[in-house]
C-alpha positions as CSV (number, residue, x, y, z in Angstrom):
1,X,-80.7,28.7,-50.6
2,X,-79.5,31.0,-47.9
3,X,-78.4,29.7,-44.8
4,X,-81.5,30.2,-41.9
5,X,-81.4,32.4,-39.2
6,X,-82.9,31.2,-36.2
7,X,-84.0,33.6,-33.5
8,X,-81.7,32.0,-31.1
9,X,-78.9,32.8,-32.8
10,X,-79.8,36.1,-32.0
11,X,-80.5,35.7,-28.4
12,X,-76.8,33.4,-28.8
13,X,-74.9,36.8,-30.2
14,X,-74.5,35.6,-33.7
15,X,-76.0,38.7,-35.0
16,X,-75.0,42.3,-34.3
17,X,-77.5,44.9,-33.0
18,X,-79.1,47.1,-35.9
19,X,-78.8,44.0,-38.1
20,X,-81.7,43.4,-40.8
21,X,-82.3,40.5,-40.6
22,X,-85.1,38.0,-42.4
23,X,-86.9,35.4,-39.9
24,X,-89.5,32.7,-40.6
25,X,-91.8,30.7,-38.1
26,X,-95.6,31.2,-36.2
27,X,-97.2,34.1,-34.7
28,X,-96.5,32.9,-30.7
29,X,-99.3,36.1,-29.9
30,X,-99.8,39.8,-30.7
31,X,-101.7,43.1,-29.4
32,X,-101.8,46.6,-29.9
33,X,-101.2,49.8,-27.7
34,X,-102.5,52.7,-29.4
35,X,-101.1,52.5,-32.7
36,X,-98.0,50.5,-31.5
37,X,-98.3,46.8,-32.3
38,X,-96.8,44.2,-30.8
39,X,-96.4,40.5,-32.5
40,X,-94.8,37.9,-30.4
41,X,-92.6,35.3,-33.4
42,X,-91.4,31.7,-32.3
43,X,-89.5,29.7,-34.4
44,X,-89.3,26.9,-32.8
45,X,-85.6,27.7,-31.1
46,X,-86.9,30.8,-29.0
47,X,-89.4,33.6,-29.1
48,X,-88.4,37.5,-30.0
49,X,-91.3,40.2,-29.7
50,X,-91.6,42.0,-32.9
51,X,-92.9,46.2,-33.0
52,X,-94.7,47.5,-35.7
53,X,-94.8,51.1,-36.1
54,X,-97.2,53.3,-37.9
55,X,-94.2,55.2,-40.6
56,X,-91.7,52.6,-39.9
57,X,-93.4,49.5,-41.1
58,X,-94.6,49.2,-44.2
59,X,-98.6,49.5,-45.1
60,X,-98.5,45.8,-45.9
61,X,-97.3,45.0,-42.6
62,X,-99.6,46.6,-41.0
63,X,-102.2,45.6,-43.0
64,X,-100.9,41.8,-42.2
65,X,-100.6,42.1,-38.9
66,X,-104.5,42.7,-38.7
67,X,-104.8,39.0,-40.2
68,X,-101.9,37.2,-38.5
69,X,-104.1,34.9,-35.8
70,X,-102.1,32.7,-33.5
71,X,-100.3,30.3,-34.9
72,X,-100.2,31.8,-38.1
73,X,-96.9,31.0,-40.2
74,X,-95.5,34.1,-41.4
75,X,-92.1,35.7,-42.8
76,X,-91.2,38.6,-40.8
77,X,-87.7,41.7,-42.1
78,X,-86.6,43.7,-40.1
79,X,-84.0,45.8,-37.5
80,X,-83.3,43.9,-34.3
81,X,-82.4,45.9,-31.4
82,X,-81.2,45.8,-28.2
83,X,-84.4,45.8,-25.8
84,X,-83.4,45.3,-21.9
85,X,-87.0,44.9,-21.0
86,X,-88.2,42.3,-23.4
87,X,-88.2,39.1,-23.2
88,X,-84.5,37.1,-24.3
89,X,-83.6,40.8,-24.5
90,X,-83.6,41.5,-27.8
91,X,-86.3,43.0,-30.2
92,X,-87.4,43.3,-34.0
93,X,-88.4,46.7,-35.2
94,X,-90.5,44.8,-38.2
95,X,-90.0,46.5,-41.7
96,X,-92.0,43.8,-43.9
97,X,-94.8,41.3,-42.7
98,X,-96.3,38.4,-45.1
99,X,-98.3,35.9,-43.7
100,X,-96.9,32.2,-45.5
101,X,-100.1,30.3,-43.8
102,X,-103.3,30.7,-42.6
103,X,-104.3,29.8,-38.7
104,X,-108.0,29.7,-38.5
105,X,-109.6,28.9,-34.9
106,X,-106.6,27.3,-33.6
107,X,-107.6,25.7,-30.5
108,X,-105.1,25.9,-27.9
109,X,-106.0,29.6,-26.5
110,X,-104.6,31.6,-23.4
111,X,-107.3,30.6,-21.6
112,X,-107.7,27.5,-19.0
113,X,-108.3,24.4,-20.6
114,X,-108.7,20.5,-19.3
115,X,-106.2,17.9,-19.0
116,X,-108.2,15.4,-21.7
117,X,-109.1,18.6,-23.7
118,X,-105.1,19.6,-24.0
119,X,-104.1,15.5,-24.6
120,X,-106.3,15.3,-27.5
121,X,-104.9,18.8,-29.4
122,X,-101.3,17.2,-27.9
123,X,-100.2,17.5,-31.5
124,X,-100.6,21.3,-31.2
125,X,-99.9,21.6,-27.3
126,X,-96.7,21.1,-27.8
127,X,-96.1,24.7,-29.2
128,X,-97.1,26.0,-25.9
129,X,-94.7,27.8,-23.7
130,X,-94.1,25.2,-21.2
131,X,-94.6,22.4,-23.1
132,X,-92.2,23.2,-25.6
133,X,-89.4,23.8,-22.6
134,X,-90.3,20.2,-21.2
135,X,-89.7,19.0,-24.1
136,X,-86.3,20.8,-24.9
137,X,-85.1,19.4,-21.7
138,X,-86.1,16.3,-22.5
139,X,-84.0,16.2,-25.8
140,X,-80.9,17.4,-23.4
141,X,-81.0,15.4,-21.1
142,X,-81.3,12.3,-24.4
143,X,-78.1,14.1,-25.5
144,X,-76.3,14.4,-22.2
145,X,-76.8,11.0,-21.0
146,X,-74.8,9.5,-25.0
147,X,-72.7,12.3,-24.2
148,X,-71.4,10.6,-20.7
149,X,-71.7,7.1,-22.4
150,X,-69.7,7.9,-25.6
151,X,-67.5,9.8,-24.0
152,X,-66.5,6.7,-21.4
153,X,-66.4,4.3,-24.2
154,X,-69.8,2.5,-24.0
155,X,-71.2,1.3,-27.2
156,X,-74.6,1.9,-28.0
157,X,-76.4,-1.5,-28.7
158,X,-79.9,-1.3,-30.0
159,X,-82.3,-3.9,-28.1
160,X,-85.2,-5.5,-30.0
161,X,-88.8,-4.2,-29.9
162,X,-90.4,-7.7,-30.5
163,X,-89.1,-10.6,-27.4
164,X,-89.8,-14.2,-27.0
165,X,-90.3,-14.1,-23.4
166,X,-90.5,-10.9,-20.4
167,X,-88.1,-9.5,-18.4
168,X,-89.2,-8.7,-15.4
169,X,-92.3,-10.7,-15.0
170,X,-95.2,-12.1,-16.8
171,X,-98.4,-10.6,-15.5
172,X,-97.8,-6.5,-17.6
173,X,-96.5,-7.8,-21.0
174,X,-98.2,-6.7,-24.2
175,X,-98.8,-10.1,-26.2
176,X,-98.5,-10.0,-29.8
177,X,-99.4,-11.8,-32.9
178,X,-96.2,-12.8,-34.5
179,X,-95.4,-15.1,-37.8
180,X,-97.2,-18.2,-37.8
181,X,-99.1,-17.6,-34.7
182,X,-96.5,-17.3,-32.8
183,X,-96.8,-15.3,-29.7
184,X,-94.1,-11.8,-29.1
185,X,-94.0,-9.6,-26.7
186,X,-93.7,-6.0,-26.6
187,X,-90.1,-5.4,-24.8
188,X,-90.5,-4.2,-21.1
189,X,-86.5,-3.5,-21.0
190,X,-83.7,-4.1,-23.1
191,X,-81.5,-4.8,-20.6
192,X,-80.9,-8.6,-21.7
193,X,-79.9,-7.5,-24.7
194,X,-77.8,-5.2,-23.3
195,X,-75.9,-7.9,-21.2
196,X,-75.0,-9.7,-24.4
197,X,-73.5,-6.2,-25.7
198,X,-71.5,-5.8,-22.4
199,X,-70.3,-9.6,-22.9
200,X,-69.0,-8.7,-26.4
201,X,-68.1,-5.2,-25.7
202,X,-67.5,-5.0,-22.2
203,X,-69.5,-1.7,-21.5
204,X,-72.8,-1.6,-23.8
205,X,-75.8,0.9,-23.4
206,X,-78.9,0.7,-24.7
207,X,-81.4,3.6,-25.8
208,X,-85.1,2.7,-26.7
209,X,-88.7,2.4,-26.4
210,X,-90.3,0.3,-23.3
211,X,-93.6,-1.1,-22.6
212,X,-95.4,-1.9,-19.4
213,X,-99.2,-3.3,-19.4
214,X,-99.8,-1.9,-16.3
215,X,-103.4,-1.0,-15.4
216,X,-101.9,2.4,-13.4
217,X,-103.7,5.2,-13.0
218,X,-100.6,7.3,-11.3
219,X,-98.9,10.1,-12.4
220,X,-95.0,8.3,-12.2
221,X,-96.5,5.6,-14.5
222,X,-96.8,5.5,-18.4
223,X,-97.7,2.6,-20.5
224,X,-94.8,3.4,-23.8
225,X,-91.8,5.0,-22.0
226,X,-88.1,5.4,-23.1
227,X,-85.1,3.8,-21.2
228,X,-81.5,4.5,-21.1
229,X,-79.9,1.3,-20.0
230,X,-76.0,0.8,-19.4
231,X,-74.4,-3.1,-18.9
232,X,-70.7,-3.1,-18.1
233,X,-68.8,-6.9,-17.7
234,X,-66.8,-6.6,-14.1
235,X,-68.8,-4.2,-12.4
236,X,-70.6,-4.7,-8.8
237,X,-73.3,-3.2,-7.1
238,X,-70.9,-0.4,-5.8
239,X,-69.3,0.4,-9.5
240,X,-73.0,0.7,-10.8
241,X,-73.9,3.1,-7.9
242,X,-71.0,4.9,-9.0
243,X,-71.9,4.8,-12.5
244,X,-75.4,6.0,-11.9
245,X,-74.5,9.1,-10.0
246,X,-71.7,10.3,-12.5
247,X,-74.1,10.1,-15.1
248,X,-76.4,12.1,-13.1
249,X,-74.7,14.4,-12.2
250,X,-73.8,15.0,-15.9
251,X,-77.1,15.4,-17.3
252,X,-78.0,18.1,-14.4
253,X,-74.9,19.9,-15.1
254,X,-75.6,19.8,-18.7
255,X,-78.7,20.7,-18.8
256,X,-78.1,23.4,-16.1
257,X,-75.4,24.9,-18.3
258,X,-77.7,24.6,-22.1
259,X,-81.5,25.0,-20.8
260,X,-81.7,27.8,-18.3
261,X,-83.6,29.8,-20.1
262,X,-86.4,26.8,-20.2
263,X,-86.2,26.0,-16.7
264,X,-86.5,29.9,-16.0
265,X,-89.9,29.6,-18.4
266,X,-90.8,26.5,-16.3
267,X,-90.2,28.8,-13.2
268,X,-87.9,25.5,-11.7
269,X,-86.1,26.0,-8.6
270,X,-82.9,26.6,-9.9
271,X,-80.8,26.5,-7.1
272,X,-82.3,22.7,-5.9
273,X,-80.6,21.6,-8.8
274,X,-77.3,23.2,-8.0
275,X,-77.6,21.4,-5.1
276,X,-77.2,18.5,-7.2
277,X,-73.6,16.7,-6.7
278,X,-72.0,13.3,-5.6
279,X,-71.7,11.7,-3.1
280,X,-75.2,10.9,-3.0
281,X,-76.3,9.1,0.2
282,X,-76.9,5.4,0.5
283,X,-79.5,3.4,2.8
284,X,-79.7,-0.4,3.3
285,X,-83.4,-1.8,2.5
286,X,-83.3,-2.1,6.0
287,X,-82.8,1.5,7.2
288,X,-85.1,2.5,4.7
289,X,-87.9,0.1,5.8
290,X,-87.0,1.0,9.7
291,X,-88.0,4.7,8.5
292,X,-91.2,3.7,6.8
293,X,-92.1,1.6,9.0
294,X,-92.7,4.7,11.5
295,X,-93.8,7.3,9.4
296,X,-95.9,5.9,6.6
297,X,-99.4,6.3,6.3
298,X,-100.2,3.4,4.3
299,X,-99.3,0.5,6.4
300,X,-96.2,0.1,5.1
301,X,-94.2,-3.5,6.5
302,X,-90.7,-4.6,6.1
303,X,-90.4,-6.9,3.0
304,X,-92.6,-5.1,1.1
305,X,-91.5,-2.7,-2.1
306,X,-91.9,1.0,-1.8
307,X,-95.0,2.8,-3.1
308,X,-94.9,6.2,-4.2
309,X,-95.7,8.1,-0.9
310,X,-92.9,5.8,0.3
311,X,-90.4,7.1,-1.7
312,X,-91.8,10.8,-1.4
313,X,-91.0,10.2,2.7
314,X,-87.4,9.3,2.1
315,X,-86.4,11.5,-0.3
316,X,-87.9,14.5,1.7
317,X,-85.5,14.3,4.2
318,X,-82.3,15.0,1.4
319,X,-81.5,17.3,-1.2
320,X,-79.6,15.6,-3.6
321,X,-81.1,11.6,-4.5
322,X,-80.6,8.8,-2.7
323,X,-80.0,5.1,-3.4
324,X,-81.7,2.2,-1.5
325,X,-79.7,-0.7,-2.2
326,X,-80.2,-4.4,-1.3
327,X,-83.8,-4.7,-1.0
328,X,-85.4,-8.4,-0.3
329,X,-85.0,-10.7,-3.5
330,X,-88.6,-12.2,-3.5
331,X,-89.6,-8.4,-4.7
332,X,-86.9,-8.3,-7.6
333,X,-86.7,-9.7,-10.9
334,X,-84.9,-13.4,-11.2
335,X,-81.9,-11.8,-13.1
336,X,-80.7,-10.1,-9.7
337,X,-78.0,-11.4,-8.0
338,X,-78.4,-12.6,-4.5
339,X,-76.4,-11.2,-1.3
340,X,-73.7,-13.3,-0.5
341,X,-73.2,-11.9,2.9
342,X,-77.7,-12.1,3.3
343,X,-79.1,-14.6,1.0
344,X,-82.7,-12.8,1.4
345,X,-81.4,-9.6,-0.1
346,X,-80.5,-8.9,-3.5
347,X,-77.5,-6.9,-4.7
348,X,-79.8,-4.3,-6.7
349,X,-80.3,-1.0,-6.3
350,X,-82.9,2.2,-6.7
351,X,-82.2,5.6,-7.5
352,X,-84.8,8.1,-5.7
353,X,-84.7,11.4,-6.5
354,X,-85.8,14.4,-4.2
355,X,-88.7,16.0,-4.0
356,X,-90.5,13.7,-3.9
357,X,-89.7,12.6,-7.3
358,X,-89.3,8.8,-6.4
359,X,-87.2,6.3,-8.9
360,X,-85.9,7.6,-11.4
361,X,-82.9,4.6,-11.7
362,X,-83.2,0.8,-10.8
363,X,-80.7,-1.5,-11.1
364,X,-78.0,-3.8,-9.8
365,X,-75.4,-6.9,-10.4
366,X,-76.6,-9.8,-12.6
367,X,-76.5,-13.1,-11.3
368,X,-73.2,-14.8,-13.3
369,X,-73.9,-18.2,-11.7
370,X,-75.7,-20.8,-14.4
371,X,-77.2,-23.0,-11.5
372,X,-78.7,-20.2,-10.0
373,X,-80.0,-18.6,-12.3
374,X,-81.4,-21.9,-14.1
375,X,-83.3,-22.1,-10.4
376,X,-84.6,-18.7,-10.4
377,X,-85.9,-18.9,-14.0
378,X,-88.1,-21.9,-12.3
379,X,-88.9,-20.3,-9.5
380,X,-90.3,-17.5,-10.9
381,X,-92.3,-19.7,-13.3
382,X,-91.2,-19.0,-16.6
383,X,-89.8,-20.8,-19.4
384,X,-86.2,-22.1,-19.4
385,X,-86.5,-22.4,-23.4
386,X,-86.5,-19.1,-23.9
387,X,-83.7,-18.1,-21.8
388,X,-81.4,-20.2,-23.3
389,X,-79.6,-18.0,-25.4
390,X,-79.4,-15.8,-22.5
391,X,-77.9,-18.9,-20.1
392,X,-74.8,-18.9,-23.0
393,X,-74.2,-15.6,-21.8
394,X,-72.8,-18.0,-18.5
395,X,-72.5,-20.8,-20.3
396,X,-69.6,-19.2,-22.5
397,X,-67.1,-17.0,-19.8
398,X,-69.5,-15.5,-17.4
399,X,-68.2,-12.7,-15.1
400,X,-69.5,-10.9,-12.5
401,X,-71.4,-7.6,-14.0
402,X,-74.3,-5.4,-13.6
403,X,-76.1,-2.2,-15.2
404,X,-79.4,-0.2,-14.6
405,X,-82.1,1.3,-16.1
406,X,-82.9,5.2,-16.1
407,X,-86.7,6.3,-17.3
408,X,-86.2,9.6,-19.1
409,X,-89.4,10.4,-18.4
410,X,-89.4,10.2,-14.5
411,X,-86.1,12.1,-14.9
412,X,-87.5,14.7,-17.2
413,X,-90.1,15.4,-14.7
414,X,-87.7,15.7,-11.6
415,X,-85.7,17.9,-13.7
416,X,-88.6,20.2,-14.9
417,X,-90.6,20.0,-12.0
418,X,-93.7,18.8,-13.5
419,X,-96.0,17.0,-11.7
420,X,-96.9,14.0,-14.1
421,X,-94.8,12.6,-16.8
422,X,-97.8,12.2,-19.3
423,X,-96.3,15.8,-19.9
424,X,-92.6,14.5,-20.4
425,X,-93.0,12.5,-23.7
426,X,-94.0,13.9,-26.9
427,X,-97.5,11.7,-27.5
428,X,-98.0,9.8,-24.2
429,X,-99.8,6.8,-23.9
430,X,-101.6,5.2,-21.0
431,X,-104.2,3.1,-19.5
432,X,-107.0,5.0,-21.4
433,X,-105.4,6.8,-24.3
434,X,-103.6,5.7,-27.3
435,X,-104.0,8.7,-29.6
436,X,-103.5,11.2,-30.8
């Protein structure tokens, strides 16, 4: 079989201008002008617009073209051209049209259509323009953030799926029947796990699905969601900033530099993105909550944790993200290690990204002490037994380290500039929708 040609090698300059040339994929759109016709070809990589001419194309082109619906798969030879004024700026003078498969009422149409209408054809809205660059980006941004990792040495260290006990809490865990009757839970974060990797490897990341039985309604919030989660052994809550906003900064430079042409199609504010680069500021809880406590419009006290029009105030008034670090232990998870210098704060921290974007990263330093964590683990009411296996990771040389956790979704959004991340996953699922 012949190698394929994609139309983005075109667009990419692997192909020569008055090439013929053979391409495969779905008819994107077509229309006619007189007796000019005008077929627009994805692929899947990019779109060309094809021209059909009456004389030039054969009379089984032209007779196809009159049957090609949208979404029609079809094999398409012809000349491509330089064509200043169409789109990727390239075209293909089309010789020979065959149509490979049928499209018969395909629903998604140029017309408006409603959110619930577009989630259940999500299987076939993701051939849309804009869908298909979100979710381009989203597959960079996968690739950029292993890139930074690999490249600084992490390993990647897969996390169970099925736990014996949560994370962060036991009041949005998804509670499954396991062998025997015994109970599992779906994971809300890997980052346990992930600890034990940096504990054998010294700088772990994990990569996987997350699950949150949260009864949200809000457009940051997803029930299934991915998380890109580094541990490194011998890292504070300074290192881990630092770690956060190289890795950042990565992924927008990457995906700056590979998917322009997507966030041009998205019509994203390039140059806010640009604007991108370290250092990114850095606000105690407490200059945060001084802000808030003036200018928010829901009541907002110190002590409490942000909500999203919180965050949308403070990241307003930057242009890059900002962290909020050392916000009040009794609103962070038991595994957080308490403020020497304030023993009501914890050393964690959140990554907020601007425009009102919110979280995107949450993290901080682990707690390395065995007493104090053994007390937390009570105090937060949940079951020493469990945790045992994660107490050796103290019990057997415990040293002081941290790590965070990065939504790809939230950043995906940010990065796109979409408004709600139910658009940033492939098949999302949430409060009320679990197919298709």
């Amino acid at each position: 079989m012949r190698p394929t040609l994609y139309i983005e090698d075109i667009f990419q300059g692997k192909r020569q201008e008055n090439d013929i040339v053979t391409l495969k994929g779905w008819v994107y759109n077509s229309r006619a002008s007189g007796k000019v016709k005008f077929l627009q070809l994805r692929d899947g990589t990019a779109t060309i617009q094809g021209v059909l001419f009456p004389g030039d194309s054969s009379d089984a082109a032209l007779e196809a073209f009159g049957k090609a619906t949208q979404e029609s798969s079809v094999e398409v030879q012809g000349k491509i051209v330089k064509a200043p004024k169409a789109p990727g700026g390239w075209e293909l003078q089309v010789k020979e049209l065959k149509i490979l498969g049928e499209s018969v009422n395909y629903p998604i149409s140029p017309k408006e259509h409603g959110p619930d209408f577009l989630l259940n054809n999500r299987h076939v809205w993701i051939r849309s323009k804009r869908q298909h660059a979100i979710l381009r980006i989203r597959s960079e941004i996968v690739a950029a953030a292993r890139e930074f990792f690999d490249n600084q040495g992490f390993v990647g260290f897969d996390a169970p799926i099925f736990t014996p006990a949560a994370c962060e809490g036991t009041t949005n865990l998804f509670e499954v029947n396991y062998f025997d009757d015994d109970k599992a839970y779906l994971t809300q974060s890997g980052q346990l796990y992930g600890e034990a990797g940096a504990m054998a490897f010294g700088k772990a990341y994990v990569f996987g699905p997350t699950f949150r039985a949260e009864k949200s309604k809000t457009r940051r919030h997803l029930t299934e969601f991915w998380m890109l989660e580094p541990e490194v052994a011998f890292m504070d809550l300074e290192g881990n900033m630092e770690l956060a906003e190289d890795m950042i900064c990565h992924i927008v430079q990457r995906v700056l530099r590979t998917r322009r042409p997507e966030l041009e199609a998205l019509e994203r504010d390039i140059s806010k993105l640009e604007k991108i680069k370290k250092p990114f500021p850095r606000l105690h809880y407490n200059e945060a909550a001084a802000i808030l406590e003036k200018e928010s419009k829901d009541g907002f006290k110190k002590g409490m944790d942000f909500g999203g029009g919180d965050e949308t105030i403070l990241t307003e008034k930057f242009e890059t993200p900002i962290f909020v670090h050392r916000f009040p232990k009794a609103i962070k998870a038991f595994y957080m290690k308490e403020d020497p210098e304030d023993p009501v704060s914890a050393l964690c921290v959140d990554m907020l990204a601007p425009e009102g974007y919110g979280e995107v990263i949450g993290g901080g330093q682990r707690e390395e002490n065995i007493e104090t964590l053994v007390r937390k683990i009570k105090e937060h009411g949940l079951d020493q037994n469990v945790f045992e296996w994660y107490l050796d990771l103290r019990r057997f040389g415990s040293v002081p380290h941290g790590g965070f956790g990065m939504g790809v979704e939230r950043c995906t959004a940010w990065l796109c500039g979409t408004a709600h991340v139910r658009e940033c996953i492939p098949f999302p699922r949430m409060l009320n929708r679990l197919s298709p």
